[in-house]
VEXDREN-2710 file (C-alpha; in Angstrom, 1 decimal):
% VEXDREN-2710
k/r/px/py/pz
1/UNK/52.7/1.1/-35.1
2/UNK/53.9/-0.7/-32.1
3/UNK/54.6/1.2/-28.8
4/UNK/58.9/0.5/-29.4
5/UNK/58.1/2.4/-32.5
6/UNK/57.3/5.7/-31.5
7/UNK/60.5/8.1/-31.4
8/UNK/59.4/9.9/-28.2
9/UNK/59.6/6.4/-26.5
10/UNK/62.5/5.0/-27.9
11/UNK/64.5/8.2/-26.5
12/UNK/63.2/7.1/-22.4
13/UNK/63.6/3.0/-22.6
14/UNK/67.5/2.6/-23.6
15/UNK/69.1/3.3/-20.0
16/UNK/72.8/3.5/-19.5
17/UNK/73.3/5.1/-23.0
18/UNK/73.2/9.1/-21.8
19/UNK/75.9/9.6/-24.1
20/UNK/74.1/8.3/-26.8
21/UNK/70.5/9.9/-26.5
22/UNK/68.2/13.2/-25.7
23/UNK/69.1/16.6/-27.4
24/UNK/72.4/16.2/-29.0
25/UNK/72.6/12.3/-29.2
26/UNK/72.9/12.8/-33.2
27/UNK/76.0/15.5/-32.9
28/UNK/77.8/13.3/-30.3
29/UNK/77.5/10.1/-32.4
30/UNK/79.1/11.6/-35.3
31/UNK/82.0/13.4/-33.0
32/UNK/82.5/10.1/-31.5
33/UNK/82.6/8.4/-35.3
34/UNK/84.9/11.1/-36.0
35/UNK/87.5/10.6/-32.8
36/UNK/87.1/6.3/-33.6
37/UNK/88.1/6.7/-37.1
38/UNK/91.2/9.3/-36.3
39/UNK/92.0/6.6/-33.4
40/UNK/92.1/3.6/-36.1
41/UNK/94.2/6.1/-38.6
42/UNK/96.9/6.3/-36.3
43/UNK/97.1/2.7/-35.2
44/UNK/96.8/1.4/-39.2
45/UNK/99.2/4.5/-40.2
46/UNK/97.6/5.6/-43.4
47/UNK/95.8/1.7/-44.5
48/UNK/92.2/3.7/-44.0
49/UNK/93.2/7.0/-46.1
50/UNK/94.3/4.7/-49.0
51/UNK/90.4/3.2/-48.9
52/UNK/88.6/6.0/-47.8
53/UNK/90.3/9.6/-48.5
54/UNK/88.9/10.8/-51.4
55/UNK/91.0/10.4/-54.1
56/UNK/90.1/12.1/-57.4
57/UNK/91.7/9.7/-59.6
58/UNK/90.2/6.6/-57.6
59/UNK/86.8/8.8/-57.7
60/UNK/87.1/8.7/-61.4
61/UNK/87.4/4.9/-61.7
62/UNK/84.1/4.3/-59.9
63/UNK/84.9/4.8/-56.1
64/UNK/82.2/7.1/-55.5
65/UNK/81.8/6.0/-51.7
66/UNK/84.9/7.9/-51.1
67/UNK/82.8/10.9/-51.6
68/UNK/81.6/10.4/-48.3
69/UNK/83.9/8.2/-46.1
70/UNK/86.2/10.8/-46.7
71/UNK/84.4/13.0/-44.2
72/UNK/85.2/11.3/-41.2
73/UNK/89.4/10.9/-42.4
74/UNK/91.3/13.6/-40.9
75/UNK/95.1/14.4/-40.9
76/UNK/97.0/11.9/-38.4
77/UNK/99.8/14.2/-38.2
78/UNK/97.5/17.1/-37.3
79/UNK/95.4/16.5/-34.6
80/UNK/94.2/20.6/-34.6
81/UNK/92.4/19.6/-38.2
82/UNK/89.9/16.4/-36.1
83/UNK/89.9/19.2/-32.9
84/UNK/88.6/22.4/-34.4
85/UNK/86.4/20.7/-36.9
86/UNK/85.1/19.4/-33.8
87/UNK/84.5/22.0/-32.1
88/UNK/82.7/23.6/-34.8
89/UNK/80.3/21.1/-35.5
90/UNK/79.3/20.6/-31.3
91/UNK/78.9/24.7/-31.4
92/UNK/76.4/24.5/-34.5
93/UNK/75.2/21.0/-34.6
94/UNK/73.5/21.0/-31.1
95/UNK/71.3/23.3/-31.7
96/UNK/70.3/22.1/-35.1
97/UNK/69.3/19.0/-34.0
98/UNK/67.1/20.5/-31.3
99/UNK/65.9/22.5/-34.2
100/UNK/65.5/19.5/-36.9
101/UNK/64.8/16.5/-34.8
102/UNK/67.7/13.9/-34.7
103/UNK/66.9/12.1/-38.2
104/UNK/66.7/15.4/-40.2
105/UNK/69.8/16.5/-38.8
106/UNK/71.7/12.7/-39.4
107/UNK/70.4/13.0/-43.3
108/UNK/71.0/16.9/-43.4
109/UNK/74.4/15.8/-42.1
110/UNK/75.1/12.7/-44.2
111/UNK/74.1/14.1/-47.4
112/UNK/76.0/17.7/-46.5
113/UNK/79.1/15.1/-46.5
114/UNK/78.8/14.2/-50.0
115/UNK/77.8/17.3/-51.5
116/UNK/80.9/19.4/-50.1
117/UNK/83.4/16.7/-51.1
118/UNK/81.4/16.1/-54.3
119/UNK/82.4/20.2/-55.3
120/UNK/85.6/19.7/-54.0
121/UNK/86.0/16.5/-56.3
122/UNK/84.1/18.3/-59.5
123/UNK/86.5/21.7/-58.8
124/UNK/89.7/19.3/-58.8
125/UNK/88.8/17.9/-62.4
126/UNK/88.3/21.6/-63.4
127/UNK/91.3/23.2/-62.0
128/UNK/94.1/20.5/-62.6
129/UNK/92.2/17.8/-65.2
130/UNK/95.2/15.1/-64.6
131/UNK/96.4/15.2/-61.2
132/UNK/96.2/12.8/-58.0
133/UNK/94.5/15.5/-56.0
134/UNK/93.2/13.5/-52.3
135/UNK/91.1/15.1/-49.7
136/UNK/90.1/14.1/-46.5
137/UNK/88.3/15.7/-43.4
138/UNK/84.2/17.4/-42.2
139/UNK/85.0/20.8/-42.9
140/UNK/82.7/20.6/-46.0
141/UNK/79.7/19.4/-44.1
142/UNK/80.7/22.0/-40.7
143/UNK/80.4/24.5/-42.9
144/UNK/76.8/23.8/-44.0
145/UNK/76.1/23.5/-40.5
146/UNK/77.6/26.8/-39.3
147/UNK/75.5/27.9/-42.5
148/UNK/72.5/26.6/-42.0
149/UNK/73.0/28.1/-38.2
150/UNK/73.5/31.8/-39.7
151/UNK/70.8/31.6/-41.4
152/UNK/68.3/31.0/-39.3
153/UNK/70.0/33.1/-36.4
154/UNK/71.9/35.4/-38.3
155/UNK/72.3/38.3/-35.3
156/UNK/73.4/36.1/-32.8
157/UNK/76.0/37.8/-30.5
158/UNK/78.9/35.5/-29.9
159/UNK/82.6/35.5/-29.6
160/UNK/85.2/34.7/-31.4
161/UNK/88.9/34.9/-30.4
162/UNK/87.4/37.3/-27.7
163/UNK/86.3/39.4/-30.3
164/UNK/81.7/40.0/-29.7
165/UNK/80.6/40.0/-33.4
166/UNK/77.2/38.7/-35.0
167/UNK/77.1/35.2/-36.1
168/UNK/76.3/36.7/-40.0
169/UNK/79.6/38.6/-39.7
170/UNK/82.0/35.3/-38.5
171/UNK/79.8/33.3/-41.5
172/UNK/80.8/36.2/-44.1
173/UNK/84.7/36.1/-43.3
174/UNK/84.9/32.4/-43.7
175/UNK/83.1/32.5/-46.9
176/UNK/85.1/35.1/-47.9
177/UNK/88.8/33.6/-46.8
178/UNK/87.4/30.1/-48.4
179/UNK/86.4/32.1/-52.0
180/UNK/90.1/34.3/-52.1
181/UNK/91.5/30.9/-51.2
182/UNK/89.7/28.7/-53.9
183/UNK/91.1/31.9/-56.6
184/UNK/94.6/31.8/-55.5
185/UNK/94.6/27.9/-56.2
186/UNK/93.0/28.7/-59.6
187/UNK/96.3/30.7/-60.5
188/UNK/98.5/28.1/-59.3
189/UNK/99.0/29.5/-55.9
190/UNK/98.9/28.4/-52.4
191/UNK/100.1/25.0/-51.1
192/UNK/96.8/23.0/-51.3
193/UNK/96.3/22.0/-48.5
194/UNK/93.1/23.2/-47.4
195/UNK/89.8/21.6/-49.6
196/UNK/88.6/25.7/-50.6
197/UNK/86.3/24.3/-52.7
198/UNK/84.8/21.8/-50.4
199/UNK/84.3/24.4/-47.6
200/UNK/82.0/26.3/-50.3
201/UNK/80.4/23.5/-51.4
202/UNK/79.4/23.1/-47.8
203/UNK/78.1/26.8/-47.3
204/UNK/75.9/26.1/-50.7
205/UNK/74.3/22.8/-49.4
206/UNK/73.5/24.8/-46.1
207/UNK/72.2/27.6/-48.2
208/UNK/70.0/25.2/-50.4
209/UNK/68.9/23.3/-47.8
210/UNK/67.5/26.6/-45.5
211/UNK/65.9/28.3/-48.3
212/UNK/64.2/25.9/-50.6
213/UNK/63.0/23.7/-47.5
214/UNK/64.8/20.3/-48.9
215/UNK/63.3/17.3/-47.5
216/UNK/66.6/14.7/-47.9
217/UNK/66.1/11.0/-48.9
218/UNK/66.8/8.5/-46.3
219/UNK/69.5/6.6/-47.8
220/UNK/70.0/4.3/-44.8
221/UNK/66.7/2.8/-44.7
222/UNK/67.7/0.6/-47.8
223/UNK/71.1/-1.0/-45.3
224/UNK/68.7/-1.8/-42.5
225/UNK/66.3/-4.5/-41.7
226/UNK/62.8/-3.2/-40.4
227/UNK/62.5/-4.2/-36.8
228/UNK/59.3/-6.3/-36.3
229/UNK/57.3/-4.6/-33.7
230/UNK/58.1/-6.0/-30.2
231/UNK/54.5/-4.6/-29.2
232/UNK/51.0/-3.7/-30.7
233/UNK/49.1/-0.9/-30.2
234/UNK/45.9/-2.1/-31.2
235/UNK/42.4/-0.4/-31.6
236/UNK/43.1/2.5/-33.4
237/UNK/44.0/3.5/-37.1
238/UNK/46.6/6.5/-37.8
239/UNK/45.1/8.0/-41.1
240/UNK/47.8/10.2/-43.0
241/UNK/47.1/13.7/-42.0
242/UNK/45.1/16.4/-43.7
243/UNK/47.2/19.5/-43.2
244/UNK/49.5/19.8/-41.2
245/UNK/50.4/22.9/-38.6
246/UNK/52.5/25.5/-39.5
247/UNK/54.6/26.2/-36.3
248/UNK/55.6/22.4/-36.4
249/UNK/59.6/21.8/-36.4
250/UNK/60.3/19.3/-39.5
251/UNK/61.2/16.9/-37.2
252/UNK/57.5/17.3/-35.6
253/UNK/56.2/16.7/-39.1
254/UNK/57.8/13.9/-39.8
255/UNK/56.7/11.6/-36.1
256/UNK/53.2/13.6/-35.4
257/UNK/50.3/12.2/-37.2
258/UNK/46.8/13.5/-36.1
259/UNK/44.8/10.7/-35.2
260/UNK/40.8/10.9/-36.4
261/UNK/39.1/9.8/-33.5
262/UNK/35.7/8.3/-34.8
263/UNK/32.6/7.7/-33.3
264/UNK/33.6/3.7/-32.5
265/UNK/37.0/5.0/-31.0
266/UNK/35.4/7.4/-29.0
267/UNK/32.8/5.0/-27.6
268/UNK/35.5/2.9/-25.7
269/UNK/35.0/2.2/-22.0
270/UNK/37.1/5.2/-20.4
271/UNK/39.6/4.0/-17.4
272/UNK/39.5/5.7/-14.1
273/UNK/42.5/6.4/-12.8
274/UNK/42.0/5.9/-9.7
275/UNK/41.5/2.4/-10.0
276/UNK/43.5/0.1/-12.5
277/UNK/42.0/-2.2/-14.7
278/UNK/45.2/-3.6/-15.4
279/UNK/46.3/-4.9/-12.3
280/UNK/47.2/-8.3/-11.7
281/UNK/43.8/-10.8/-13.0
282/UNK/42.4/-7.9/-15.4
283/UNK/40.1/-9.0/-17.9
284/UNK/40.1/-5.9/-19.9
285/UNK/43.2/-5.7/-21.9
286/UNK/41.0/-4.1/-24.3
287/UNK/40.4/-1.1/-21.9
288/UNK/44.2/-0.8/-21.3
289/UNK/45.5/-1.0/-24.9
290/UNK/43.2/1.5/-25.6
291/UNK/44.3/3.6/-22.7
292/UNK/47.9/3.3/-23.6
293/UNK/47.2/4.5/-27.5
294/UNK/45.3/7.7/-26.0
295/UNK/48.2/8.6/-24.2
296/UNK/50.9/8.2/-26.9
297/UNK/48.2/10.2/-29.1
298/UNK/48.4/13.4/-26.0
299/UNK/51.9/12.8/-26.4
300/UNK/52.3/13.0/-29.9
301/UNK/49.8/16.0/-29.6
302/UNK/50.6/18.1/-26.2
303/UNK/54.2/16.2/-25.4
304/UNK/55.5/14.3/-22.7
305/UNK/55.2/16.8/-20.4
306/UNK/51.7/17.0/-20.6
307/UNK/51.2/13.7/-19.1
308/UNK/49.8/13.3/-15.3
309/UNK/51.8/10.8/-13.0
310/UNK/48.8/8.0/-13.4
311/UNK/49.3/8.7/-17.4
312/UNK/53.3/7.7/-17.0
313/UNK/52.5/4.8/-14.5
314/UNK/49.9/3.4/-17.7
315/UNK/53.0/3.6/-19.9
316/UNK/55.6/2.4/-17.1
317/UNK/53.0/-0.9/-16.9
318/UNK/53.4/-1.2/-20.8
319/UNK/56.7/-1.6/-20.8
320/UNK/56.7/-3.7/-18.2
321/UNK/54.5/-5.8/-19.7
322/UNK/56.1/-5.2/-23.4
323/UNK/59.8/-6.5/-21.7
324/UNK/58.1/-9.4/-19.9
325/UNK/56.3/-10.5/-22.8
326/UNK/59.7/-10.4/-24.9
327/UNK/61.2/-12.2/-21.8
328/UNK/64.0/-9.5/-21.4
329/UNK/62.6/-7.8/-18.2
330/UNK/64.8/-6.2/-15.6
END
């Protein structure tokens, strides 16, 4: 695996995009994704909810993508439906993605999205078999976040409307406004407007995901192409792990592999760091590739605060080298 590979790397070498990484890079790409599309429904007035809302009758005929474009639609005549789903999602979604790692969260996310609207969708055939019925908007997937939040810190004091409750207590009267609502629509009554049935669907997925420990497919790797690796980490082998250990975050488990350091790996001429062997005229870019691996391996094992400053200039060098080598350097 090549050294532009490695998550924890790719989050320190893309300067001038804050915005768009550390903790919270994943929630504030989809908020932005969500304030872009809104943006492009008011300028086209209403050309991107007749492609992408999710209409029950086009859902019928085969547009199943609709399922999940339809998440990031949202009422261009309302703009208190794009704002407090919004808000929602930046109170819960930080702190899942801290929680998750940035990739589980995106799936978790992604696949929340078509779930909700997929109940909402399956509820519409049940309740009224022949009508038009067209939802739009990320309530269903906010919901499985603010779920999947409770649930893992269900006696959180917070406050809502200045009112201090417990985060178990807020979850509870949402389910339970969403659940009368989704009844009174069954009898015919209520003005449907708001997607009950895609707001429980969302609670569900969150509740499925937390308690039976889903691992969610990566859908997306099969619309990108695989980046060659810009540079090689040679010299040692990354074996599949054993076991892994049990206070591990799932995003942990997914980009920490425990390297088996053999006999021939340990044998390698050890750099001092007091002098550098990769200066200018070095003749041991052996020594220093296999200086750089042991570092990403404390990394992967102790993190990036474990490192000492020689440690960071080693890495600092390989990029430089890695950027001059690709003839992009600063």
């Amino acid at each position: 695996m090549g050294i532009y590979d490695r998550d924890y790397y790719d989050e320190d070498r893309r300067e001038g995009m804050d915005f768009f990484r550390g903790e919270g890079s994943g929630v504030r790409t989809l908020i932005a994704a969500n304030v872009a599309v809104y943006v492009l429904q008011i300028a086209f007035r209403g050309s991107l909810e007749s492609l992408f809302a999710a209409d029950s009758q086009a859902i019928v005929g085969g547009q199943v993508w609709r399922l999940f474009t339809a998440n990031f639609l949202h009422d261009p005549r309302n703009p208190f439906h794009l704002i407090f789903n919004m808000l929602i999602f930046w109170f819960a979604g930080r702190e899942l993605e801290i929680m998750y790692g940035r990739r589980s969260f995106l799936k978790f996310y992604g696949w929340a999205c078509f779930f909700s609207m997929s109940v909402w969708f399956l509820a519409e055939r049940v309740i009224s078999p022949g009508s038009g019925a067209i939802a739009m908007g990320a309530s269903g997937a906010v919901m499985a976040s603010m779920m999947l939040l409770t649930l893992n810190f269900p006696y959180r004091q917070i406050i809502f409307i200045f009112i201090p409750m417990q985060l178990w207590v807020l979850m509870a009267i949402y389910v339970v406004m969403d659940f009368v609502g989704l009844l009174n629509e069954t009898r015919g009554m209520g003005n449907g407007q708001v997607a009950f049935a895609g707001h429980l669907g969302g609670v569900l997925f969150g509740y499925l995901y937390k308690n039976f420990d889903l691992e969610m497919p990566d859908l997306g790797r099969f619309f990108r192409f695989r980046r060659r690796p810009r540079f090689k980490v040679v010299g040692r082998e990354w074996p599949e792990p054993e076991r892994w250990s049990g206070d591990r975050t799932r995003s942990e488990r997914e980009r920490v592999r425990t390297p088996k350091v053999t006999s021939a790996t340990s044998a390698r001429p050890s750099v001092k760091t007091n002098t550098s062997p990769f200066a200018a005229g070095s003749d041991l870019p052996d020594a220093f590739e296999s200086r750089v691996d042991e570092i990403l391996t404390k990394i992967a094992r102790e993190g990036q605060s474990s490192l000492t400053e020689d440690e960071r200039k080693v890495l600092e060098e390989a990029s430089r080298r890695a950027r001059d080598k690709r003839g992009g350097g600063r």
